[in-house]
N, C-alpha and C positions, 0 to 999 in steps of 0.2 A: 369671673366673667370670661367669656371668650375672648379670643385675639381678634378671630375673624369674625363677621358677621354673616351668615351663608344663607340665614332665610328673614332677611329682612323685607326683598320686596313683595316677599307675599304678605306683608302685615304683622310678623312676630317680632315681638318687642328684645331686646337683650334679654332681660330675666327669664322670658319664656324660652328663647334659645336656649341660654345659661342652661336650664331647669334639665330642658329635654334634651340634649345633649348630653349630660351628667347621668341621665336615667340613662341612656343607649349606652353610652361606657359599662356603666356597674349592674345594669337589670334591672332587677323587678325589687325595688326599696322601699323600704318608711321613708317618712317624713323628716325625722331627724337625722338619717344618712346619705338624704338627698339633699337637706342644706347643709352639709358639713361637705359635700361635694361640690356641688355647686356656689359654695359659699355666697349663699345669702340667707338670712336670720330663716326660722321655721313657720313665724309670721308672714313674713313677705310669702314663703313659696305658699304655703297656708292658703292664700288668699290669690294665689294665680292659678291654683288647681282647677277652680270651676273653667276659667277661661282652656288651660291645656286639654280640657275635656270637651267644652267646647268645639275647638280647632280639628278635633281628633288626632294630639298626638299623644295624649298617654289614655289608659282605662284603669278604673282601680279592680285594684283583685278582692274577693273575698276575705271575710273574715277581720280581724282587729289583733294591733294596731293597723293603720289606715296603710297599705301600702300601694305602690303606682307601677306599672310596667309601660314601656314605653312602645308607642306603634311604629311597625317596619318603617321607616323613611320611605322606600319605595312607595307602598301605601300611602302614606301620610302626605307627603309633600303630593303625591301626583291628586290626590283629594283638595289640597288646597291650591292647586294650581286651577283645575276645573272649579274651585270656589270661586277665584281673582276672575277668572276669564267669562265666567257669567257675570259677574258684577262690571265687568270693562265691558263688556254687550250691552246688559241695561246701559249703561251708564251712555254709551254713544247714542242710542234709543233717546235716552231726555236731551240730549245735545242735540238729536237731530227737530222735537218737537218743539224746543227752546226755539231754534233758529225757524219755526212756520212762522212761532209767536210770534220774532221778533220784524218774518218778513211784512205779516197784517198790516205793521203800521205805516203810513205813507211813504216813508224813506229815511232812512241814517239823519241824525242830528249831525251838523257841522260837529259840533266838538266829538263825535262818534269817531270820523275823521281821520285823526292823525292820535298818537302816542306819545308818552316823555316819559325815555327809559333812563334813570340816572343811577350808576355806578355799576363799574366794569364787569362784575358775576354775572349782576341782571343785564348788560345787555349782551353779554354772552349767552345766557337762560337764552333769553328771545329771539335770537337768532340763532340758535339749534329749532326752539320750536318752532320756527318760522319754515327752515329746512327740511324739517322731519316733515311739515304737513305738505310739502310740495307734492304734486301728485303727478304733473306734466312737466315743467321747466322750471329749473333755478338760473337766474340770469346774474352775474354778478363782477362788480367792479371792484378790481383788486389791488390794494393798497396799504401800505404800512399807518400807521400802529395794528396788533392782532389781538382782537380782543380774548380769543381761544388761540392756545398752540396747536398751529394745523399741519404743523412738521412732526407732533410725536405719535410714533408711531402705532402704541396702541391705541389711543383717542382717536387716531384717523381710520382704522380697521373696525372700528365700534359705529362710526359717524358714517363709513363708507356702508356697512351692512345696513343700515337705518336707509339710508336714499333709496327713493325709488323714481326720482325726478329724473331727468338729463339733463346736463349743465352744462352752459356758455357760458365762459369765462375771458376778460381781459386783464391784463399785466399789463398795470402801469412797470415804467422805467424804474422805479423802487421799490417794486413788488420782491425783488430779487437776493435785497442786500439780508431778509431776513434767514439766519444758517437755516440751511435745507432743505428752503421752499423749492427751488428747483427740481430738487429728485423727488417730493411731495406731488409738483407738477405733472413730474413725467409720470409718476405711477399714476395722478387722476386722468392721463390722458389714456394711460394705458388700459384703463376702467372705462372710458368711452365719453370723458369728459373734451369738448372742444372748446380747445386755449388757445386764446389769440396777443400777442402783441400790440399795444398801443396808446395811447392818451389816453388817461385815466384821471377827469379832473374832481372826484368822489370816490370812495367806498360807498357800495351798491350794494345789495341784493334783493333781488327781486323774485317772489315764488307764484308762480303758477299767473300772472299776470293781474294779481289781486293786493296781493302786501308787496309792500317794503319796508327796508330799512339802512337809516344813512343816519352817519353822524349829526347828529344835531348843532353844534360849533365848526367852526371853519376848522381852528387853530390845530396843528396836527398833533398838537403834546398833549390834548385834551382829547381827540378824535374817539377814544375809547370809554371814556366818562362817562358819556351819554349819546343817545340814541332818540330817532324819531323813527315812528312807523306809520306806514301811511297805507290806507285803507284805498278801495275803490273812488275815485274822485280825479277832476282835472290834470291837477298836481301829479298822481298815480300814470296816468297817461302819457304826461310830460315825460317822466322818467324810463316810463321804457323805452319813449321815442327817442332818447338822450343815449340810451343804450344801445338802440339797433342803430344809428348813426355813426355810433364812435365804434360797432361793432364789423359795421362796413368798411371803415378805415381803418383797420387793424390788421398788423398782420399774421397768417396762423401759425401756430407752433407744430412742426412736424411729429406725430407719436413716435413714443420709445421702441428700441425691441427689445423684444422680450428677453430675460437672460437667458444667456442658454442659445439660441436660435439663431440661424445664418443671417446677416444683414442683407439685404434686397440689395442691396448695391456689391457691385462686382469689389474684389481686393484692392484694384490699381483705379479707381473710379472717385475722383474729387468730387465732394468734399467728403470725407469720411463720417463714422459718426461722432466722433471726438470734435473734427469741426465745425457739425452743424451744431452741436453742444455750444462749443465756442459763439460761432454764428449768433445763435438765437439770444444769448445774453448781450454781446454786442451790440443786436438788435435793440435791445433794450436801454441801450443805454449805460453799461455799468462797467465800471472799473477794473482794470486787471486784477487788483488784489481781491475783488468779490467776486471775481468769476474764479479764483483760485480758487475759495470758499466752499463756493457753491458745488464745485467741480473736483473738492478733496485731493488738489494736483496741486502743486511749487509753485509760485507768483512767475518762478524762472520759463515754468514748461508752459506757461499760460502769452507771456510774451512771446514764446518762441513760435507756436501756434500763430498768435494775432499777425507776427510778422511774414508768415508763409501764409495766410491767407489776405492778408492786403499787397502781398505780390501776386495770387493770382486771381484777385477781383481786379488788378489793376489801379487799388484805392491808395490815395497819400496818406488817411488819415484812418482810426477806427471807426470815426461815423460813417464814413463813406464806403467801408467795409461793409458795414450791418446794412445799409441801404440798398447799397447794390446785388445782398445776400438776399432782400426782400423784394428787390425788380427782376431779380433773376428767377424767385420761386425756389432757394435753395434753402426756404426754412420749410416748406413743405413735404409731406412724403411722398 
């Protein structure tokens, strides 16, 4: 069998991979030097020939014994890719006649409702496809546990291509402690995501002003367990009214620059961007050894910072730093 699997999501099974990848290696073979390649009995391949003929990736040749050659790749796969993407046409076609049916009848059943998603994959599933289907705004309150790792770095380049929403985001004060999220942040803001600072008494998200979904348990050990989704209704309304409030009183996160590129702010011009880094986690609420963290810098050079910028906010303490970092507009850009 293969290591990789390379055309799975066009619908080919292992064996048929296996099969036709073995013919593309060695040519144009019998039956019995194509399962001794491919090691699977002469039976099994036997019996998936009609199907590889099918697919159009092999043709038999002339003459006996039965022999198979295998179709260009090029050929082949861009054939079954135009196969997949008529069938994903239809397919959205009955999805969109499903939903007349379903508008005929007088209105949603309470229990239509809301959702109960239980355990962490699935409510991970459900909140990608929640996000994938945004089409105008993801709105979302951000909070630890993670049901997805949204610091690694190819999941989040795969997830970022997939968006087509724009998304308002707030950071709770322990949004932060998880490693990475920050530099995750800044690269979402640098992609045109608008993050704000502040009270965050849920995990949220909200797409296009129609779904959501929030933990279903208060308890924060369990917060990823399970999941509710909640369809158009009262409740839905609640929520985003719960959103633009805490949204209003939040404070914004300045964007990144870009690497590479001069900073808008002159050389000798406080706060630099090293401090509004600082800054903005302070703002947050979080600890010197998590802003060292987050900031891949010495606990040492993170105090050394905190203590030259609560000399020139004129702050006794680090809350009254971050605050006064937020009455000033020096988290902004």
């Amino acid at each position: 069998m293969v290591d990789r699997r390379l055309l799975e999501g066009l619908g080919i099974t292992a064996t048929e991979e296996t099969a036709y990848r073995a013919l593309l290696r060695n040519g144009p073979s019998s039956l019995a030097v194509l399962a001794a390649e491919a090691a699977v009995s002469a039976a099994a391949l036997r019996r998936t020939v009609p199907r590889l003929e099918d697919l159009g990736l092999v043709t038999r040749l002339v003459g006996r014994p039965l022999r198979l050659i295998a179709t260009p790749p090029q050929v082949a796969v861009d054939a079954l890719v135009a196969r997949r993407q008529e069938e994903i046409a239809h397919s959205r076609m009955a999805a969109a006649l499903l939903a007349v049916e379903t508008a005929e009848r007088t209105g949603p059943q309470p229990e239509e409702l809301l959702e109960v998603i239980t355990g962490q994959a699935a409510v991970a599933r459900r909140f990608l496809q929640i996000e994938r289907g945004a089409a105008k705004e993801m709105l979302v309150l951000v909070h630890p546990p993670y049901a997805i790792d949204v610091s690694h770095d190819l999941e989040e380049e795969q997830r970022a291509t997939r968006r087509r929403a724009a998304t308002r985001a707030i950071y709770g004060p322990r949004a932060f402690e998880h490693p990475g999220l920050f530099e995750h942040t800044r690269r979402a803001i640098a992609d045109g995501e608008q993050a704000r600072l502040g009270h965050v008494p849920v995990k949220l998200a909200i797409a296009d002003g129609a779904t959501a979904i929030l933990p279903l348990v208060s308890d924060q050990d369990r917060a990823i367990e399970s999941a509710l989704v909640v369809h158009p209704s009262a409740l839905l309304d609640a929520l985003v009214g719960l959103f633009e409030v805490l949204w209003r009183a939040a404070t914004p996160l300045r964007p990144p620059h870009a690497a590479g590129s001069p900073s808008p702010r002159e050389p000798d011009t406080w706060p630099g961007e090293h401090d509004a880094d600082v800054l903005a986690l302070l703002a947050a609420g979080m600890q010197d050894d998590a802003i060292a963290r987050q900031l891949g810098v010495s606990l040492r050079t993170v105090q050394r910072r905190v203590r030259r910028l609560c000399e020139h906010l004129g702050a006794r303490t680090r809350f009254q730093a971050g605050l006064s970092a937020a009455r000033h507009n020096l988290l902004d850009d």
